[in-house]
C-alpha positions as CSV (number, residue, x, y, z in Angstrom):
1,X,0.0,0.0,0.0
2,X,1.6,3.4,-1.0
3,X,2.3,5.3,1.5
4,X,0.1,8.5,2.6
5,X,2.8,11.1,2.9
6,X,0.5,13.9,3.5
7,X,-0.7,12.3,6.6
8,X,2.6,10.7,7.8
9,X,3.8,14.9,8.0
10,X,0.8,16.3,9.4
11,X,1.1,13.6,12.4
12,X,5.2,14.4,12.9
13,X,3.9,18.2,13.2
14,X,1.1,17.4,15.5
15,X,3.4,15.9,17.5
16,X,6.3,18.6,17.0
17,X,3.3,20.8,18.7
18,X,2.9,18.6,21.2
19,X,6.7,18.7,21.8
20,X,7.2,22.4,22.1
21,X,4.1,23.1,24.0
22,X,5.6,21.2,26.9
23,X,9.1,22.0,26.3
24,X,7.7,25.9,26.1
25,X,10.5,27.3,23.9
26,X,9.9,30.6,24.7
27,X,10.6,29.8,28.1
28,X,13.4,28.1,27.1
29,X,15.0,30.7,25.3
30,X,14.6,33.1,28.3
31,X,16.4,30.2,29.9
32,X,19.2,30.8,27.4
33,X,19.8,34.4,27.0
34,X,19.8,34.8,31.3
35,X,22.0,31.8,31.1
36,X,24.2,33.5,28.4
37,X,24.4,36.6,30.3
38,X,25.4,34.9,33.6
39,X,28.0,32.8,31.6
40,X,29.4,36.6,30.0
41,X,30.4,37.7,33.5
42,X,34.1,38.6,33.9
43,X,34.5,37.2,37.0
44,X,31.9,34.2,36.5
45,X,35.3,31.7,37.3
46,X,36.0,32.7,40.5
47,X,33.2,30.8,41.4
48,X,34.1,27.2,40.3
49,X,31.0,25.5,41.5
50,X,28.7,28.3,40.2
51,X,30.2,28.6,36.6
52,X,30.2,24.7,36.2
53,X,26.2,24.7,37.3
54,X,26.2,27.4,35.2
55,X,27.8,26.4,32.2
56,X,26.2,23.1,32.6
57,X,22.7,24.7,32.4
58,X,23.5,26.7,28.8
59,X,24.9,23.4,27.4
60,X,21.7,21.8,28.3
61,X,19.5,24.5,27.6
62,X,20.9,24.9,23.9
63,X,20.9,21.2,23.3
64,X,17.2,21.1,23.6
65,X,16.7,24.0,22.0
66,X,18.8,22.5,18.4
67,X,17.0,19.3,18.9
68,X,13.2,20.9,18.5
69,X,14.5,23.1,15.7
70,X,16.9,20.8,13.9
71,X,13.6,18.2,13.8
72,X,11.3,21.3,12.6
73,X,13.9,21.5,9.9
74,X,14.4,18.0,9.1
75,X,10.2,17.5,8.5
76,X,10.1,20.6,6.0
77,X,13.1,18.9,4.1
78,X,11.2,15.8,4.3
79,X,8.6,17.6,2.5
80,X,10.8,18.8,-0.5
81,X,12.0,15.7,-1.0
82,X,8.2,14.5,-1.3
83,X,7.1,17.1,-3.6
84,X,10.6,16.2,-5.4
85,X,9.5,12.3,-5.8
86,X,5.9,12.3,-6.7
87,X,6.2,15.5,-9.1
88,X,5.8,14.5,-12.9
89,X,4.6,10.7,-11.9
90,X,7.4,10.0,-9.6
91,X,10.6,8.9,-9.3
92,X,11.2,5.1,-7.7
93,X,14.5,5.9,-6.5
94,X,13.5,9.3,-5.0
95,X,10.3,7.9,-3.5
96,X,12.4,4.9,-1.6
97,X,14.9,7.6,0.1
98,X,11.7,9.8,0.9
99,X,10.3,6.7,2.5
100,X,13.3,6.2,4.8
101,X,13.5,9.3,5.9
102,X,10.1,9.2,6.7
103,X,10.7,6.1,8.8
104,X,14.0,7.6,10.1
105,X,12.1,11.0,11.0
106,X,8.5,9.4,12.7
107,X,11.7,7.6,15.1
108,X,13.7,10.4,15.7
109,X,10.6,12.3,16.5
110,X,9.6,9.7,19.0
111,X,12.1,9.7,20.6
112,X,12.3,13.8,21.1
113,X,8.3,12.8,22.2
114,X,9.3,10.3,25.0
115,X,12.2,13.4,26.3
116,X,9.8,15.8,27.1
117,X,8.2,12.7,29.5
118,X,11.8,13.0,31.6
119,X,10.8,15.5,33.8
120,X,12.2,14.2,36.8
121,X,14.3,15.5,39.5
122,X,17.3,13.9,38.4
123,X,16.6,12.4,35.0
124,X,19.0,15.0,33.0
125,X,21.8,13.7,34.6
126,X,24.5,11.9,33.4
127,X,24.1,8.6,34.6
128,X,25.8,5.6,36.6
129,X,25.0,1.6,36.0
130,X,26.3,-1.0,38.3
131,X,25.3,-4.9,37.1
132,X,25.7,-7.4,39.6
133,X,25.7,-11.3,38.8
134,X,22.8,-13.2,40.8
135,X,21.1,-16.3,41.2
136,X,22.4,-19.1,38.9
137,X,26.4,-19.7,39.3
138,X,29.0,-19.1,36.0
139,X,25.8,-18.7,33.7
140,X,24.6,-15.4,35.6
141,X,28.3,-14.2,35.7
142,X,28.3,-14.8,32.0
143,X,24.7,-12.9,31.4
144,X,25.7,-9.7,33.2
145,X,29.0,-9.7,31.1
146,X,26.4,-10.0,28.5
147,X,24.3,-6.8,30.0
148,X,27.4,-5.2,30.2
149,X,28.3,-5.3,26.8
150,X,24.5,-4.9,25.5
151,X,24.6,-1.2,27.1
152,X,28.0,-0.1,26.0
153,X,26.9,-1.1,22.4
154,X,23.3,0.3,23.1
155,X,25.8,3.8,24.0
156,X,27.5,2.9,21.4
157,X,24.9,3.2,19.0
158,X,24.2,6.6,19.6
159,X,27.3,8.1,20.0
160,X,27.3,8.1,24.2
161,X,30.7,8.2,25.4
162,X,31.1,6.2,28.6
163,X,33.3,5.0,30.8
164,X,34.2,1.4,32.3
165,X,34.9,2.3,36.4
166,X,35.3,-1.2,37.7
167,X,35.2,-4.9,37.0
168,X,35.4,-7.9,39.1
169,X,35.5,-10.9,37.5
170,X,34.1,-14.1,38.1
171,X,36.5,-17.6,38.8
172,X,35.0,-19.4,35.6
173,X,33.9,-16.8,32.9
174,X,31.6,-13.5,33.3
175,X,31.9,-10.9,35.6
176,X,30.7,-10.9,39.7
177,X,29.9,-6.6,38.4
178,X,30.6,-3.7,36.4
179,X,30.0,-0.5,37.0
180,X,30.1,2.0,33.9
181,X,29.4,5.5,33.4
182,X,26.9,7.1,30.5
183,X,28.5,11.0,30.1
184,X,25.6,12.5,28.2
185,X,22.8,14.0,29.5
186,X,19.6,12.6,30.2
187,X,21.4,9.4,30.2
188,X,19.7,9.3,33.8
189,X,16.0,9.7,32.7
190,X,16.1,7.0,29.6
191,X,18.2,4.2,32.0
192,X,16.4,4.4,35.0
193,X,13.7,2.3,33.4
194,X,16.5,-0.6,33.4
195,X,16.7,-0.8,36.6
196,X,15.2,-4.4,38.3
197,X,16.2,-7.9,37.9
198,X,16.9,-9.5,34.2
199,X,16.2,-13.2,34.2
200,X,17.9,-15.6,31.3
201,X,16.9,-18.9,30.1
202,X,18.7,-20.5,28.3
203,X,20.7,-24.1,27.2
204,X,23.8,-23.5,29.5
205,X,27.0,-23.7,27.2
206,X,28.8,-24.5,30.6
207,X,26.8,-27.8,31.5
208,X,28.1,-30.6,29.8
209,X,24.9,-32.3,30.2
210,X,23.1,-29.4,28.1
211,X,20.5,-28.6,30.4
212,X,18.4,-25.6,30.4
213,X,19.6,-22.8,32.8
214,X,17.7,-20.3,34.3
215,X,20.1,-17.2,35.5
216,X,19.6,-13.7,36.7
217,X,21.5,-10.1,37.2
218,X,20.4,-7.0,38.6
219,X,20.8,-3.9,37.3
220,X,21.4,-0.6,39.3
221,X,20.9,3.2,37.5
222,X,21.9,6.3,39.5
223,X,22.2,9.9,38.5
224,X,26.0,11.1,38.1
225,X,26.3,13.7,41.3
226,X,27.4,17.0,40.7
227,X,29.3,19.4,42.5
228,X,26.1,21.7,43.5
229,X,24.5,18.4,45.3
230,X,25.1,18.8,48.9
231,X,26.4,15.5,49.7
232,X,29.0,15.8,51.9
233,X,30.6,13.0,53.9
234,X,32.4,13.3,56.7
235,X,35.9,11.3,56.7
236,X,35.0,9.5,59.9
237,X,32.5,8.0,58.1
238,X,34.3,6.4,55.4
239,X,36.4,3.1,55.5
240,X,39.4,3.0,52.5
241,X,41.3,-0.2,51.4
242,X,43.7,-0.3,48.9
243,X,44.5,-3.7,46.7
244,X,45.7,-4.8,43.3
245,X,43.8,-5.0,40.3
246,X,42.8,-7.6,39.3
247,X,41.7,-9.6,35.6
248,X,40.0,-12.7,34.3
249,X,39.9,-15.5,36.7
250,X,41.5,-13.2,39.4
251,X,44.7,-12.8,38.0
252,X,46.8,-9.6,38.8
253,X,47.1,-7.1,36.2
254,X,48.7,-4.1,38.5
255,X,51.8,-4.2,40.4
256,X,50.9,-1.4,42.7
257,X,48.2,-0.8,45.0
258,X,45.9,1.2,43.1
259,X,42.5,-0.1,43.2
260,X,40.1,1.3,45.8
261,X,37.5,-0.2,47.8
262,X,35.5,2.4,49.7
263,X,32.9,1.6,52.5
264,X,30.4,4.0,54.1
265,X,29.7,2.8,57.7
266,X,26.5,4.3,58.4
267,X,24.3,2.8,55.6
268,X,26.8,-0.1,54.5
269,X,27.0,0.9,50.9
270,X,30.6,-0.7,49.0
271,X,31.9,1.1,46.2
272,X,35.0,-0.9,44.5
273,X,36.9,0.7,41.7
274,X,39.9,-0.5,39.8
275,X,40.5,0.5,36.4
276,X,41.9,4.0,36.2
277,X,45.6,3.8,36.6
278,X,46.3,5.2,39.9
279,X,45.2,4.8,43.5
280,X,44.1,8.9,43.4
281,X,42.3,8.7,40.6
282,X,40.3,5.4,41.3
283,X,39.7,7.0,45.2
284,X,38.2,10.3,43.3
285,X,35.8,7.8,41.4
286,X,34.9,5.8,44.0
287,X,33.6,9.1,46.2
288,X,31.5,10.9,43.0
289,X,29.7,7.2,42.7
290,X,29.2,6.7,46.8
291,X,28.0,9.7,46.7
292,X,25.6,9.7,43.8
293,X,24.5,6.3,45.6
294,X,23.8,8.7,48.3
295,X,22.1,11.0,46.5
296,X,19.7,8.5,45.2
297,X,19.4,6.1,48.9
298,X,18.0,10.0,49.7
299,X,15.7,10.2,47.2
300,X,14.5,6.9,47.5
301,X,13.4,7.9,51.4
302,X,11.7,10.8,50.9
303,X,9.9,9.2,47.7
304,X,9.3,6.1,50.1
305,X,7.7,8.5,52.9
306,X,5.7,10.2,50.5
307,X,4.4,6.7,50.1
308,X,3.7,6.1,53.5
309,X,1.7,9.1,54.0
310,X,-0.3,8.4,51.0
311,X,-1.1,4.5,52.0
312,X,0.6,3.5,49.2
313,X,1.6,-0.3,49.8
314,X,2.5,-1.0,46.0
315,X,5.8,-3.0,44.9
316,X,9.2,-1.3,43.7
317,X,8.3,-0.8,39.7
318,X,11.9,-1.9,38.9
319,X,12.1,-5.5,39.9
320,X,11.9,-8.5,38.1
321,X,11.4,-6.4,35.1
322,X,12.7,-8.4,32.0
323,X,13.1,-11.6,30.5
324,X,15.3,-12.8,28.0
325,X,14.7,-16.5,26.7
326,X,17.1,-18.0,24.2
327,X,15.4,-21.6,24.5
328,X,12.7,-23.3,24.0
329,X,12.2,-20.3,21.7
330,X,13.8,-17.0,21.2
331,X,11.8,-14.2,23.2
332,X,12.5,-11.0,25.2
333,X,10.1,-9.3,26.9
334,X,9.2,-6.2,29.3
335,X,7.3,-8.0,32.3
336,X,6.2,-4.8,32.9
337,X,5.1,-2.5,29.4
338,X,4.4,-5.8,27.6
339,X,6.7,-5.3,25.0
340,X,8.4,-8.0,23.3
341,X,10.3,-8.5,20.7
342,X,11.6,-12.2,19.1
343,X,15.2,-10.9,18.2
344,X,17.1,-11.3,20.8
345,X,20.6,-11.3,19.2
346,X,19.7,-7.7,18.3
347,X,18.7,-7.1,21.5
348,X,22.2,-8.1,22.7
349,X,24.1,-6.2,20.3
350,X,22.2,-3.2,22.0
351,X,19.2,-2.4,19.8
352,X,17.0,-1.7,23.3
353,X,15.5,1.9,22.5
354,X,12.0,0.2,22.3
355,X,11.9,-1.3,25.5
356,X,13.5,2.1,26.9
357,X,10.9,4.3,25.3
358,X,8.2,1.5,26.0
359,X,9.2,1.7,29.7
360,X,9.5,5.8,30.2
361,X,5.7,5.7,29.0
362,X,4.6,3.1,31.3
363,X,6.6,5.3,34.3
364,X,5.1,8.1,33.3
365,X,1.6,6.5,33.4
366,X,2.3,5.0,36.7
367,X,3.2,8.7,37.9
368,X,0.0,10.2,36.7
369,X,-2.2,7.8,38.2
370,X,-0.6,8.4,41.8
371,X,-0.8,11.8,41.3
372,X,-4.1,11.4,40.4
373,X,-4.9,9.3,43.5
């Protein structure tokens, strides 16, 4: 069936409406010029802290702003290109690349759709993901190696830089955790809808009796602190030790004491970090993610007596939230939004913005209907 172009661009700029009526540009580019005029200040460095907030903001600010406009401009060049295929009975070739634009354009405005949902506290943020082997021995070491590499390619992808903080591996093959850094922001806001326990089944490639194997991993997302959070620690409340890094099946990889295992008495929380090169700079990483745990153990308590007050005696919406099955069929699926998809290899090579999107809307939802409780 040919496609209906006209109605395919009048939807994209209903939704572009949609889009800047919550975004309110105008309001963001009030935002811009007051944040262009505090960044002009002579002495705006003197102030580290402030210029950094500061300068953060703008970056933010301007980012948001090019995205709405770049995709205003991308749909009127979408419409050219239309006119320019179906003008003196058409031309194949020039209809085909105005279809996959179309296709690429309806995502990319979906996507800018499910940003203006991440209106959260914390969801701009640069963002922090720990995975942790559970239940089920060397094949749940081996799955959250596989998480691990499903989000740096997912990163990957779309041009996220990040950056590997830790590993400890596992005896046999996989890893006991990672812990990785997204730097871009609202890397916060899209992962957070990771977080919960992922559940494999599969024929275990480490039984020799080919059984099936059913393994799990949890996944923790936290917002990336930054310097105007006021989370301070006092020393006396922080326990340092100092080892060796270590590799695959435990083996040594640094001579020196550098790695850094950090432990903060009151709550318990354990932050281990190894791969930078030197004891400082591992010990500088280990205190922004403690702290950014923090940050988020403090949200979660005022979020939890919020709960309390309102008699609010649901489950955590983050656990036990996917499933990937490799055998008796080939499944993965979103215990939570329902979404499924039957490519799981392309799931594992990172191709998870559906679930991601999928998942913000069903967050979102859930947020409306407490509020409106």
């Amino acid at each position: 069936m040919a496609t209906d172009f006209p109605a395919e661009i009048k939807a994209l700029r209903t939704t572009m409406s949609s889009v800047r009526e919550v975004t309110d540009v105008a309001a963001l580019r009030t935002q811009i010029a007051e944040l262009e005029r505090q960044a002009s200040v002579p002495d705006l460095w003197d102030d580290q802290e402030n210029a950094q907030a500061v300068t953060s903001r703008l970056s933010r600010a301007n980012s948001e702003l090019e995205r709405i406009e770049g995709m205003d401009a991308r749909i009127e060049d979408l419409e050219v290109l239309v006119e320019m295929a179906t003008e003196d009975g058409g031309d194949a070739e020039t209809l085909a690349e105005a279809e996959a634009e179309l296709r690429a354009v309806r995502r990319a405005v979906g996507e800018l759709e499910v940003r203006t949902l991440l209106a959260g506290e914390y969801d701009a943020r640069e963002a922090v993901i720990t995975i942790r082997s559970g239940a089920g021995g060397v094949d749940a070491a081996d799955f959250a190696e596989m998480l691990l590499r499903m989000y740096l390619r997912w990163a990957e992808r779309h041009g996220y830089p990040t950056a590997v903080l830790d590993t400890s591996y596992a005896e046999e093959a996989g890893l006991k955790s990672a812990t990785f850094e997204v730097k871009v922001p609202y890397a916060y806001g899209n992962l957070a809808v990771e977080a919960g326990t992922h559940r494999l089944v599969r024929i275990s490639p480490f039984d020799n009796q080919g059984r099936r194997q059913t393994s799990f991993a949890a996944v923790e997302v936290i917002p990336l602190i930054e310097q105007t959070d006021s989370i301070e620690i006092p020393e006396n409340e922080i326990k340092v030790d100092v080892f060796r890094s270590s590799g695959p099946g435990g083996q040594s990889v640094n001579t020196t004491d550098s790695a850094v295992r950090m432990t903060h008495l009151p709550t318990g929380i354990v932050v281990s970090m190894q791969n930078e090169k030197s004891q400082i700079q591992n010990r500088a990483a280990a205190l922004r993610v403690l702290q950014s745990r923090l940050l988020l153990k403090r949200q979660e308590e005022e979020a939890a007596a919020k709960k309390a007050l309102a008699g609010n005696v649901k489950g955590e919406w983050g656990d036990q939230m996917r499933s990937y099955v490799l055998h008796p069929y080939q499944m993965v699926k979103d215990l939570r939004t329902e979404h499924e998809v039957g490519n799981t290899s392309g799931v594992f090579d990172g191709d998870i913005d559906a679930f991601i999107e999928a998942g913000i809307r069903w967050k979102r939802s859930l947020e409306r209907d407490e509020a409106a409780n």
